[in-house]
C-alpha positions in Angstrom: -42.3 -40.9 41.0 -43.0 -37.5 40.3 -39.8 -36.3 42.7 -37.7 -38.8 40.5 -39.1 -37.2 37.5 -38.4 -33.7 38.6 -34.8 -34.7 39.4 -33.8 -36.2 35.7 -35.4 -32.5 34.1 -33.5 -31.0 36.7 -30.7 -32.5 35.9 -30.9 -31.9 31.9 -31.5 -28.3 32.7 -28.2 -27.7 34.7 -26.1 -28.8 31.8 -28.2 -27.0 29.2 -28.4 -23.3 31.2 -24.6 -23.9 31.7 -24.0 -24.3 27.8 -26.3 -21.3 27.2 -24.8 -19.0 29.8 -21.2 -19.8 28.0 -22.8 -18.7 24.6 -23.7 -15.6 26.1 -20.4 -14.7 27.5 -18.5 -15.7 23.9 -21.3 -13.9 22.5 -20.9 -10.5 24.7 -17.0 -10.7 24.4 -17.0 -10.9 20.6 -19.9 -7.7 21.0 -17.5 -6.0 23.0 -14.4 -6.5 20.6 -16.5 -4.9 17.5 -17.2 -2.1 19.6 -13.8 -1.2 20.8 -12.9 -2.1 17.0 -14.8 0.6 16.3 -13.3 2.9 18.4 -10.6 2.1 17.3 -9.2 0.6 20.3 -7.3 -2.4 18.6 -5.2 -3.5 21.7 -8.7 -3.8 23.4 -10.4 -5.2 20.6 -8.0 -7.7 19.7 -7.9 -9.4 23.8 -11.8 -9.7 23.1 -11.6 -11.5 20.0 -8.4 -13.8 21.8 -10.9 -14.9 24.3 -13.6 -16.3 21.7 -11.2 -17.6 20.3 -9.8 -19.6 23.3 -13.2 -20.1 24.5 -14.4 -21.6 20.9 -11.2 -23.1 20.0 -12.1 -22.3 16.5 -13.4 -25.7 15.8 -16.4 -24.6 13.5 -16.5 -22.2 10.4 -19.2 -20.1 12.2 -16.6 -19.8 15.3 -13.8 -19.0 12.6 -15.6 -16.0 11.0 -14.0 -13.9 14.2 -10.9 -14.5 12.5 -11.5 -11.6 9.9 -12.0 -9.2 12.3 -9.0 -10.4 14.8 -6.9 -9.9 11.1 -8.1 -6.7 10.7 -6.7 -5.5 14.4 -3.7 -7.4 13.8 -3.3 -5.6 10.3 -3.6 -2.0 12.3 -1.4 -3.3 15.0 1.0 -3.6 12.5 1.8 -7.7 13.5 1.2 -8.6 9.5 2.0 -12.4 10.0 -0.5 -13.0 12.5 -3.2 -11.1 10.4 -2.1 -13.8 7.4 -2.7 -16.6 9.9 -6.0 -15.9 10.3 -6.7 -14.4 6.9 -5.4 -17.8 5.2 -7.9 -19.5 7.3 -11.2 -17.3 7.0 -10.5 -17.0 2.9 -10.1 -20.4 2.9 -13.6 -21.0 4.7 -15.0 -17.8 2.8 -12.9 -18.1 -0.7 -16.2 -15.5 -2.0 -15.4 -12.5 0.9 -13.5 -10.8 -1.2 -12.9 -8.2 1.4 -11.1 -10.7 3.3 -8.6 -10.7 0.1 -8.3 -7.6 -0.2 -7.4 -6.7 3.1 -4.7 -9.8 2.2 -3.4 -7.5 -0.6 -2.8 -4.4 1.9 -0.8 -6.3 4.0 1.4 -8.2 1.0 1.9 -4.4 0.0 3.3 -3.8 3.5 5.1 -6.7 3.5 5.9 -5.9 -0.4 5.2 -8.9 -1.9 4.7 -7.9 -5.7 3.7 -11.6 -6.6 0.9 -12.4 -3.9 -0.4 -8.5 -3.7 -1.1 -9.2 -7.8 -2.9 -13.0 -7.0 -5.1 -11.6 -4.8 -6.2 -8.2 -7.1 -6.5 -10.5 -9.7 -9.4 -12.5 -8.1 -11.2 -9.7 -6.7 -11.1 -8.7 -9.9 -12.3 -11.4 -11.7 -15.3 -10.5 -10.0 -15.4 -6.8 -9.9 -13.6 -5.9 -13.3 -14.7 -2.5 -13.7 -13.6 -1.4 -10.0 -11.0 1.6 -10.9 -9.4 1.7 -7.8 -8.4 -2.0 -7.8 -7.3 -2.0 -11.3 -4.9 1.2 -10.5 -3.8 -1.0 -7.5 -3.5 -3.6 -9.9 -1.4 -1.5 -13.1 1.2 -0.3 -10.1 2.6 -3.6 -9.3 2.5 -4.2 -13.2 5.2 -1.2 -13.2 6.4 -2.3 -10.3 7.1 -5.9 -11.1 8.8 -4.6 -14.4 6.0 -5.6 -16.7 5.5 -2.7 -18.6 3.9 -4.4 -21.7 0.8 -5.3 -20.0 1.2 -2.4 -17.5 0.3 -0.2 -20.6 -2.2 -2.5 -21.6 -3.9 -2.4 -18.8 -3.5 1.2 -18.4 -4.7 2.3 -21.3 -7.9 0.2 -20.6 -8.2 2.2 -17.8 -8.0 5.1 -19.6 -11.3 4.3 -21.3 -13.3 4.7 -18.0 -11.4 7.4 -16.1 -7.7 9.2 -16.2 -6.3 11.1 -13.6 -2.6 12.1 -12.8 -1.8 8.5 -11.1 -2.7 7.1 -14.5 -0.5 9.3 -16.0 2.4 8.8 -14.1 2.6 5.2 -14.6 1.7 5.2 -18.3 4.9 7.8 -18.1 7.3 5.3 -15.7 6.6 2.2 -17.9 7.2 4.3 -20.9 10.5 5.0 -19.7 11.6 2.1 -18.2 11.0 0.8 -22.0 13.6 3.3 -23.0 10.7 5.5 -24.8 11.4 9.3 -23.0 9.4 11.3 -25.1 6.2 9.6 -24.4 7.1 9.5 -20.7 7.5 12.9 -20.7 4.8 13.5 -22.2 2.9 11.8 -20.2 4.4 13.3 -16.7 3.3 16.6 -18.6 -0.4 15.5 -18.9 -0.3 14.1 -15.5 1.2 17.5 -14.3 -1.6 19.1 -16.3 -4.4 17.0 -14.3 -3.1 17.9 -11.3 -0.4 20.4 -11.0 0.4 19.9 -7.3 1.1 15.9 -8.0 4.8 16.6 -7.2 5.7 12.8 -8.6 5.1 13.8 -11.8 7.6 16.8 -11.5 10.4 14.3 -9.8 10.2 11.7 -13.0 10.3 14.4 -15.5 13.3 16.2 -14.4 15.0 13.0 -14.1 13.8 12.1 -18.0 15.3 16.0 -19.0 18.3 15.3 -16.6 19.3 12.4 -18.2 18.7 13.7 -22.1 21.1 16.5 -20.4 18.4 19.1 -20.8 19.1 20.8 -17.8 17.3 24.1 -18.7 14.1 22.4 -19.2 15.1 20.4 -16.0 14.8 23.1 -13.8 11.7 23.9 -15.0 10.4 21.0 -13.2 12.6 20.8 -10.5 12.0 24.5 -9.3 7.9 24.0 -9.5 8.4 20.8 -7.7 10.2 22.7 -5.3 7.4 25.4 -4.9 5.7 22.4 -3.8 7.5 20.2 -1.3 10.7 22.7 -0.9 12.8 20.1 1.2 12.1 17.0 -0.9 15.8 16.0 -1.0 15.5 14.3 -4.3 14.7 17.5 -6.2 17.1 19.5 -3.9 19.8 16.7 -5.3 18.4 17.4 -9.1 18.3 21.0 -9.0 22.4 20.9 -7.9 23.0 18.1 -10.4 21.8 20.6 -12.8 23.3 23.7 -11.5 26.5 22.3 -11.7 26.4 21.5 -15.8 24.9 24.9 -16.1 28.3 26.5 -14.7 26.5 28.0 -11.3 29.1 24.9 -9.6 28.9 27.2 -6.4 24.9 26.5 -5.8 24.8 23.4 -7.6 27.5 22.0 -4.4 25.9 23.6 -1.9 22.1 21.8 -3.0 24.3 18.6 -3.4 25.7 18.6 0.0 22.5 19.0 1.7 20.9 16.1 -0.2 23.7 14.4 0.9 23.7 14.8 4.5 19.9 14.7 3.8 20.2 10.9 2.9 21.1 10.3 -0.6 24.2 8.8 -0.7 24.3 9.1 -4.6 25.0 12.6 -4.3 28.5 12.0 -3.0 29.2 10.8 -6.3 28.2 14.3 -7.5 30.4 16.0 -4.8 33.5 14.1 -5.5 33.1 14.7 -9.4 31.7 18.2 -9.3 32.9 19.7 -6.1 35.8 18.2 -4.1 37.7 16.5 -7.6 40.7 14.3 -6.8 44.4 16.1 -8.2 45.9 14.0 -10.1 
């Protein structure tokens, strides 16, 4: 009896110490993937977290908490769709992580999706209302999306707690895209004043004094925006849009021919006009 006895715990154990012993291994690859995560070895990381995931077959929400971390290396390996897959599934198990959402928002910003970057912000931030950064996040693709009513709402909420230059400079571009240039430029000029190496802020104000054709006051901004970054094509192709009404049409080609074979095609426009005119 006692042999027979010893052979049916035996043969519970065997079954049991096999179960265990595949824990372990799941357990020690998933230990393995967080520490090449944090080595940033994502490549490395992300075979780890593929071999839970085999092994588990995701069938439980405590298996599927993996997932956020096998997003994350996904999201730095640059494969976006795959992060979503398993994003979309740990926010559904975990609708509360809002880190899991956020990270959701990075990669609609990569993928620039205005509409689902601004569903995701909102949530967080139904939650954390008073977190600057988000709401900054939050008043871009406001601009962004075009709307600028409640992208100055929101702004000038904002403003209440903290300002800096980024403020600024959106307060100024929804300002202008409502057709109100004064108060954008004087709002690139405050942002400018915050920060005077933000060179944004000198790009959207020469384009606001280009188009009211003050080209004096242009080059102003154009020339410390140069000081700054002095092969940023778009203020090379400013500075010869404005040379050329200021009669120096010699310069003013030579700057619009470089920021054409820099990139921007729309200063061909400007050459043909300005420099190489058709005879009649």
């Amino acid at each position: 009896m006692r042999v027979i006895f010893l052979l049916l715990v035996l043969g519970l154990i065997t079954p049991m110490a096999l179960a265990q012993g595949k824990k372990d291994k799941i357990k020690a690859a998933e230990v393995l993937g967080d520490t090449l995560m944090s080595r940033q070895d994502f490549v490395g990381a992300l075979k780890q977290y593929n071999k839970v995931a085999k092994a588990t077959k995701l069938k439980t929400p405590e298996d599927r908490q993996m997932l956020y971390k096998r997003g994350l290396c996904y999201f730095y390996l640059t494969d976006y769709y795959k992060a979503l897959n398993d994003l979309n599934t740990f926010i559904t198990d975990n609708p509360r992580l809002y880190r899991a959402r956020i990270l959701r928002a990075f990669i609609y910003r990569e993928l620039e999706d205005l509409d689902k970057q601004l569903a995701d912000l909102d949530e967080v931030l139904g939650s954390e209302p008073f977190n600057i950064d988000l709401l900054k996040w939050r008043a871009g693709i406001l601009v962004e999306s075009g709307d600028h009513r409640r992208a100055l709402k929101e702004l000038k909420s904002i403003q209440l707690m903290e300002n800096d230059e980024e403020i600024e400079l959106y307060l100024g571009l929804s300002y202008y895209n409502l057709e109100e240039r004064d108060s954008a430029l004087m709002h690139f000029d405050a942002a400018i004043a915050l920060n005077g190496g933000f060179v944004p802020a000198y790009l959207y104000a020469s384009s606001v004094a280009l188009e009211e054709e003050a080209y004096t006051l242009a080059l102003s901004y154009i020339n410390l925006g140069l000081m700054l970054d002095s092969q940023n094509m778009q203020l090379i192709f400013y500075k010869g849009i404005a040379l050329v009404n200021t009669d120096k049409k010699d310069e003013g080609c030579r700057l619009l021919n470089k920021a054409f074979y820099g990139g921007l095609d729309d200063a061909g426009d400007y050459l043909v006009e300005y420099c190489y005119p058709k005879e009649d």
